[in-house]
C-alpha positions as CSV (number, residue, x, y, z in Angstrom):
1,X,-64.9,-52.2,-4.2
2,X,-65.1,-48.5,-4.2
3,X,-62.1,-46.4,-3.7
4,X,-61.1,-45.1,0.1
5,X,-61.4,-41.5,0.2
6,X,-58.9,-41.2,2.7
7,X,-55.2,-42.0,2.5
8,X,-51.8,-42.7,4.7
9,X,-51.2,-38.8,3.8
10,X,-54.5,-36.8,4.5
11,X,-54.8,-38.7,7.6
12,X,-50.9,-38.3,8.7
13,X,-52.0,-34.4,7.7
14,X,-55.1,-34.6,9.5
15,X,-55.3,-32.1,12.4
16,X,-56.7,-34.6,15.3
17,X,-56.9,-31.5,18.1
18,X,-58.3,-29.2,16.0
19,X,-61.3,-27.3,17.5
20,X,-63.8,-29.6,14.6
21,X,-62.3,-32.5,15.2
22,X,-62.2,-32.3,19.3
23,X,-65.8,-30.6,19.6
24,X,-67.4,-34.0,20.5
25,X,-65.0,-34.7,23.6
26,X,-65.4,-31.0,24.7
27,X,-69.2,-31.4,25.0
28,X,-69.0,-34.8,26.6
29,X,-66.2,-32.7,29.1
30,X,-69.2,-29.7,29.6
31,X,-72.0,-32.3,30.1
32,X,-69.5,-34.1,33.0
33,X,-68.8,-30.7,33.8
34,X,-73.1,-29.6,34.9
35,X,-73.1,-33.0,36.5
36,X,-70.0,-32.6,38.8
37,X,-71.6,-29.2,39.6
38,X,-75.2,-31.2,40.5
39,X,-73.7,-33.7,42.3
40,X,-71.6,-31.0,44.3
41,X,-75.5,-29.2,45.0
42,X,-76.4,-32.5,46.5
43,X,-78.9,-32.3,43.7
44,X,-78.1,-36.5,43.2
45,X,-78.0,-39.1,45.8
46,X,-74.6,-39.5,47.1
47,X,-73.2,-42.7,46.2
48,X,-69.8,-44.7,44.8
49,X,-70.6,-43.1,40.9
50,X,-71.0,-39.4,42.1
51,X,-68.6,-39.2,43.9
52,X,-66.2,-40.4,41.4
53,X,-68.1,-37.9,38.8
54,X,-67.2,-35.3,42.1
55,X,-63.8,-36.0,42.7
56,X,-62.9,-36.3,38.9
57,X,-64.3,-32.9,38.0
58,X,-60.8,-31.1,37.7
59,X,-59.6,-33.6,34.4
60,X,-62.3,-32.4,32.6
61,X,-62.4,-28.6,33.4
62,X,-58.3,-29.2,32.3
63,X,-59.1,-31.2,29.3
64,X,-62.0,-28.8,27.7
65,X,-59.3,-25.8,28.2
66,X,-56.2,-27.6,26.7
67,X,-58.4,-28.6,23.6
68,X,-59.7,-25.3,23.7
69,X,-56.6,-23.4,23.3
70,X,-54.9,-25.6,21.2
71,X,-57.9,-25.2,18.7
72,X,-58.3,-21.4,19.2
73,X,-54.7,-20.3,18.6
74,X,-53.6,-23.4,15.8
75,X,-56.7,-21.1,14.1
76,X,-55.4,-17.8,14.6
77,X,-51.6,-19.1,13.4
78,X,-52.7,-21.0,10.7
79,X,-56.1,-19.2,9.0
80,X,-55.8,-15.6,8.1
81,X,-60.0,-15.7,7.5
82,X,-60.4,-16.7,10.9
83,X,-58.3,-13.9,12.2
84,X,-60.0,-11.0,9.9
85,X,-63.6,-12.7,11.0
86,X,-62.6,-13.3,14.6
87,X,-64.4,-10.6,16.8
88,X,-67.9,-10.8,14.9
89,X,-68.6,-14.8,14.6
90,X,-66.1,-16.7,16.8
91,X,-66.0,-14.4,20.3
92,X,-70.4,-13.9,19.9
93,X,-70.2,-17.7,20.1
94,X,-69.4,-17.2,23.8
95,X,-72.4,-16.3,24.1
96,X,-74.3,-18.9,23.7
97,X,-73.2,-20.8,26.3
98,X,-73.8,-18.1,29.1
99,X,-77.4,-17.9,28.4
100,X,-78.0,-21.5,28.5
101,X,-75.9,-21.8,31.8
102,X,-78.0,-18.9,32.9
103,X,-81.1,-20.9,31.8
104,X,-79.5,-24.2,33.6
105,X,-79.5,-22.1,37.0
106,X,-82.6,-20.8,36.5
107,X,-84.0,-24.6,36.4
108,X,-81.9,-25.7,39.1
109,X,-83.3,-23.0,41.4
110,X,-87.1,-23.6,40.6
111,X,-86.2,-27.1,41.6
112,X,-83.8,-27.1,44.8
113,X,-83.9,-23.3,45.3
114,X,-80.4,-23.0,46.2
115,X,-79.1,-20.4,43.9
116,X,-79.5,-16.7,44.2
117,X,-80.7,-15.7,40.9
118,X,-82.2,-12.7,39.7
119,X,-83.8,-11.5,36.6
120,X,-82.7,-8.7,37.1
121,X,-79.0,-9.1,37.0
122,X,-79.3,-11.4,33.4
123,X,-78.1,-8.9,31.1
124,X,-75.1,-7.7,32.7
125,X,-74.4,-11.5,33.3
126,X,-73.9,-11.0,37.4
127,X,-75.6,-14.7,38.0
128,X,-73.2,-16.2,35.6
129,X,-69.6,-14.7,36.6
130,X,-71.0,-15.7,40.4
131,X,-70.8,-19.1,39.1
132,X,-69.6,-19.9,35.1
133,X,-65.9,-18.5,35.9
134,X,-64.9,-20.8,33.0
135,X,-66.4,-18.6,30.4
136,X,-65.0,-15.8,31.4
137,X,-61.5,-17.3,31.8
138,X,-62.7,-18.0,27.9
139,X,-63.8,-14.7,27.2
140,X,-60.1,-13.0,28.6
141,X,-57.7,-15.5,27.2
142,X,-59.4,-15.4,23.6
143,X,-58.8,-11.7,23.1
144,X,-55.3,-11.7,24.7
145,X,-54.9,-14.1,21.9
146,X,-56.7,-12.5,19.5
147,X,-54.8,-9.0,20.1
148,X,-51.3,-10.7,20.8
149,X,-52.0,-12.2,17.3
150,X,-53.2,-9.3,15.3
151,X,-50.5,-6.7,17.1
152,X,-47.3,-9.2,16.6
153,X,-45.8,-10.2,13.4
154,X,-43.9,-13.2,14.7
155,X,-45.4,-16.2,16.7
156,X,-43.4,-16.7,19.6
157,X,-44.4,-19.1,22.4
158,X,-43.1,-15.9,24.8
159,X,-46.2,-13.7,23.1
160,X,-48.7,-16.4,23.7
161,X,-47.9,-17.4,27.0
162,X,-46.5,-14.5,27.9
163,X,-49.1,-12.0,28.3
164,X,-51.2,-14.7,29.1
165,X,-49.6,-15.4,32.2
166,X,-49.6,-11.7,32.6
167,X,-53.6,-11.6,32.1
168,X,-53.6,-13.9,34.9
169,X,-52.1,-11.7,37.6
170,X,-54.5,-9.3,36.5
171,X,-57.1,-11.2,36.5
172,X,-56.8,-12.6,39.8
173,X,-56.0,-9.5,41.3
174,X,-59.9,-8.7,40.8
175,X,-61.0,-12.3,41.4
176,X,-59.0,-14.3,43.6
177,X,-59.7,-18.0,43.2
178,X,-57.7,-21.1,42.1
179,X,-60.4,-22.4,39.3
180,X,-59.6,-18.7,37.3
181,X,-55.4,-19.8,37.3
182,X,-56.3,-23.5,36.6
183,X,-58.5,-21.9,33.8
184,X,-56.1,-20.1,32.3
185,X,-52.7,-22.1,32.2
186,X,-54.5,-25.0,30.9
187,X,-55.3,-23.1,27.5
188,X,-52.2,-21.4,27.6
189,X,-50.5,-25.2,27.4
190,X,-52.7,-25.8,24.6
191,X,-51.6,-22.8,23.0
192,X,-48.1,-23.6,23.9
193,X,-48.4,-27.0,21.9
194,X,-50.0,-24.8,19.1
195,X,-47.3,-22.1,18.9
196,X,-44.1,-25.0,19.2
197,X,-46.7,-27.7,16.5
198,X,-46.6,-24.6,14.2
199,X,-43.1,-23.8,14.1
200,X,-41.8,-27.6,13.3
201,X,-40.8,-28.6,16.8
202,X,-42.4,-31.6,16.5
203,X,-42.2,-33.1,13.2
204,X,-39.9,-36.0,14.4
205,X,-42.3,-36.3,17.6
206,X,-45.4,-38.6,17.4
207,X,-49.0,-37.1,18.4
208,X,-49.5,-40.6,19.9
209,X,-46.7,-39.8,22.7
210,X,-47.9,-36.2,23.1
211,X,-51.1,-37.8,24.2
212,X,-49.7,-40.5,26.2
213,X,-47.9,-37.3,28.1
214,X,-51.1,-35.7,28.9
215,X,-53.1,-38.5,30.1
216,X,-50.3,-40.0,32.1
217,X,-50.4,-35.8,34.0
218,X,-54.2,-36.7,34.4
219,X,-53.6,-40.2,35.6
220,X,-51.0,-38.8,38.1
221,X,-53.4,-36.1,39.1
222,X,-55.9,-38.6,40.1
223,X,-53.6,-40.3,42.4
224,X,-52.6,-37.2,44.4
225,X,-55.4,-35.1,45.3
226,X,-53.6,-31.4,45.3
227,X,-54.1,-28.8,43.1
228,X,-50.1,-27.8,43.5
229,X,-48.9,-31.6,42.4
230,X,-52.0,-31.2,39.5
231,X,-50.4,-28.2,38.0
232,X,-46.6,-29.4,38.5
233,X,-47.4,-33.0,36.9
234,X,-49.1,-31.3,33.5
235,X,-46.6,-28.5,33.1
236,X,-43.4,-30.1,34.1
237,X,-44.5,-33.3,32.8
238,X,-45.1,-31.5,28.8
239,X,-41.8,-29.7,29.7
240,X,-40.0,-32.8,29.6
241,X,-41.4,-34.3,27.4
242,X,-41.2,-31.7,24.5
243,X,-37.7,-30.5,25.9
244,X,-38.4,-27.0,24.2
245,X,-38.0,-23.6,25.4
246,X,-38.7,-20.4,25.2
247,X,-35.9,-17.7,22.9
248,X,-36.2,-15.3,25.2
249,X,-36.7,-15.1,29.1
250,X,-39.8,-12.7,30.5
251,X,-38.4,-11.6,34.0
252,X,-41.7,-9.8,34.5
253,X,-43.8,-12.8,34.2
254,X,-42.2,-15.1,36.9
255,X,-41.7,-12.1,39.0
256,X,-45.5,-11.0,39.1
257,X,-46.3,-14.7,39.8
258,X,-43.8,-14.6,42.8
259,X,-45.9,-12.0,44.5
260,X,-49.0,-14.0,44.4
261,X,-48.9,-15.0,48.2
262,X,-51.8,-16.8,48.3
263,X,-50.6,-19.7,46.4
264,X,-46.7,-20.0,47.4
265,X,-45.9,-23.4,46.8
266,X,-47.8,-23.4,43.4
267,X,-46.1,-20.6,42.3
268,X,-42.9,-22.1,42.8
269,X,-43.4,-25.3,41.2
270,X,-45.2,-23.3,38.1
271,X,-41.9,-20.8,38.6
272,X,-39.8,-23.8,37.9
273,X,-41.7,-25.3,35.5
274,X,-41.4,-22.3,33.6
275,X,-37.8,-21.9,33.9
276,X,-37.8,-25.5,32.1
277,X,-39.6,-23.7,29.2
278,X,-37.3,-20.7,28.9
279,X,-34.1,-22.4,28.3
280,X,-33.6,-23.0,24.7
281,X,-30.2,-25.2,23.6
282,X,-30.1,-25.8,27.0
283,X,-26.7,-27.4,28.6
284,X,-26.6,-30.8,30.8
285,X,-25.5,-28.1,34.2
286,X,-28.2,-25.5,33.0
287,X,-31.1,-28.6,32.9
288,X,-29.8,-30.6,35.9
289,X,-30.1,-27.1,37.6
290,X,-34.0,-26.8,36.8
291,X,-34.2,-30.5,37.9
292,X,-32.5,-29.8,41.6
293,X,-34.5,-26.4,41.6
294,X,-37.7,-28.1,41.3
295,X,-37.2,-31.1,43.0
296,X,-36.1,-28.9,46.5
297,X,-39.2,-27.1,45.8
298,X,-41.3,-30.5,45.4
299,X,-39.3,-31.6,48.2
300,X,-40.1,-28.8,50.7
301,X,-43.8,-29.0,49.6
302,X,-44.5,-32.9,50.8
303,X,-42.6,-32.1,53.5
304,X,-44.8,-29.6,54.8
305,X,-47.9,-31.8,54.0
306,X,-45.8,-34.8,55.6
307,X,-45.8,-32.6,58.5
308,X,-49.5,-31.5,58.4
309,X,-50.3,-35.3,58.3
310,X,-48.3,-36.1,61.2
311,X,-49.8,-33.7,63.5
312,X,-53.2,-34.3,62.4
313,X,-52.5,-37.7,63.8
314,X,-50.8,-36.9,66.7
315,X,-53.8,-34.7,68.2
316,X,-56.2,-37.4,67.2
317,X,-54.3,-39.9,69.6
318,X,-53.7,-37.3,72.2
């Protein structure tokens, strides 16, 4: 018998979220992606397996970001070529997937004719911000990265997060919608694990549990349909779970995301969440606050769908 090429060690070693190793499972996430779009374009019969393909959507946006930003900033942290060589190879890549969304439109237009496409508008990419917001989301978060790395000289999880957070305010301050935040904060928890992974938070923790975390956020997501419970299970859920926080606290940050109005009761729980991160050698009073904070907030929340339910039923009987 020949000799195994791999041992206990390389594969113990072996970087399993990496962006090469994950590139698979974030095209089968894009290809599930175009079909939830089709399906939501009527563009298949409606039945049972659409419909789950419809509804399910969300877990794969979430998944192809988290991979995403784990990849992209375990990369900047830990290879100094990929950093020098960034701009040039690694953000053009974006590229290539806005034309051949661009082309997918164009298709999907000749055939069903319900897109408003324009030749006209395909170099200044107007068709594809109108509808490929996840590229863009991409496109901002990879050169915050990219100039938080290159302008810092310590790796911080407050740098990363941080001013991603912050691009987010700005960014939806020119483009308000829900899918540019979900976006956003589900590579900046891949970066998260990235930043704490680097710095040796977790070399007593097994990869195995991290990943039981994260699909048991998903798996709760499916059962409550609500994108305020979908962003409190992932980030409270990895708070807990990792028990790690931040060194220093960013007043700015959770005060710019308590002026978004839009969202209130998503703010709070992602306000909370993020309160969990900042603590760092936190006591039993400081972490039973967080809990008590977050569960009044949770609290108040299914009351006010509790009540919403109620008299939806209510004017149905009267």
């Amino acid at each position: 018998m020949g000799r195994i090429p791999f041992t206990k060690e390389k594969i113990l070693r072996r970087d399993w979220f990496g962006l090469n190793e994950t590139k698979w499972i974030r095209a089968v996430c894009a290809i599930l992606i175009i079909l939830v779009h089709l399906t939501e374009n009527d563009f298949f019969p409606q039945n049972r397996v659409t419909n789950l393909i419809g509804k399910t959507g969300f877990i794969w946006v979430g998944l192809f970001f988290l991979l995403s930003g784990y990849g992209l900033v375990r990369n900047l942290l830990t290879r100094e070529k990929y950093k020098v060589n960034f701009l040039m190879p690694h953000l053009l890549r974006l590229l290539v997937p806005v034309y051949c969304a661009e082309l997918v439109y164009l298709v999907l237009d000749a055939v069903i004719g319900n897109y408003d496409f324009r030749w006209d508008k395909i170099v200044v990419f107007t068709n594809y911000v109108s509808y490929s917001w996840y590229v863009v989301s991409i496109g901002t978060v990879y050169i915050v990265f990219y100039l938080s790395a290159i302008l810092t000289n310590r790796y911080t999880v407050e740098v990363f997060c941080g001013i991603t957070l912050s691009a987010y305010v700005i960014f939806t301050k020119i483009q308000v919608s829900d899918v540019y935040y979900k976006g956003i904060i589900g590579i900046a928890i891949g970066a998260l694990l990235a930043v704490i992974q680097f710095k040796q938070h977790l070399r007593n923790m097994s990869i195995f549990v991290i990943a039981v975390e994260i699909l048991g956020a998903l798996l709760f997501s499916i059962c409550f349909d609500s994108t305020a419970v979908w962003h409190a299970a992932i980030v409270v859920g990895i708070a807990a779970s990792l028990s790690v926080g931040f060194q220093y606290f960013n007043p700015l940050v959770i005060f710019q995301l308590n002026r978004l109005s839009d969202i209130s009761y998503e703010m709070y729980l992602v306000h909370g969440s993020l309160i969990m991160f900042f603590i760092r050698n936190s006591s039993r009073g400081q972490i039973a606050a967080g809990l008590v904070y977050l569960g009044t907030i949770l609290t108040a929340y299914l009351i006010h769908e509790t009540s919403k339910w109620v008299s939806r039923k209510l004017l149905r009987l009267l």
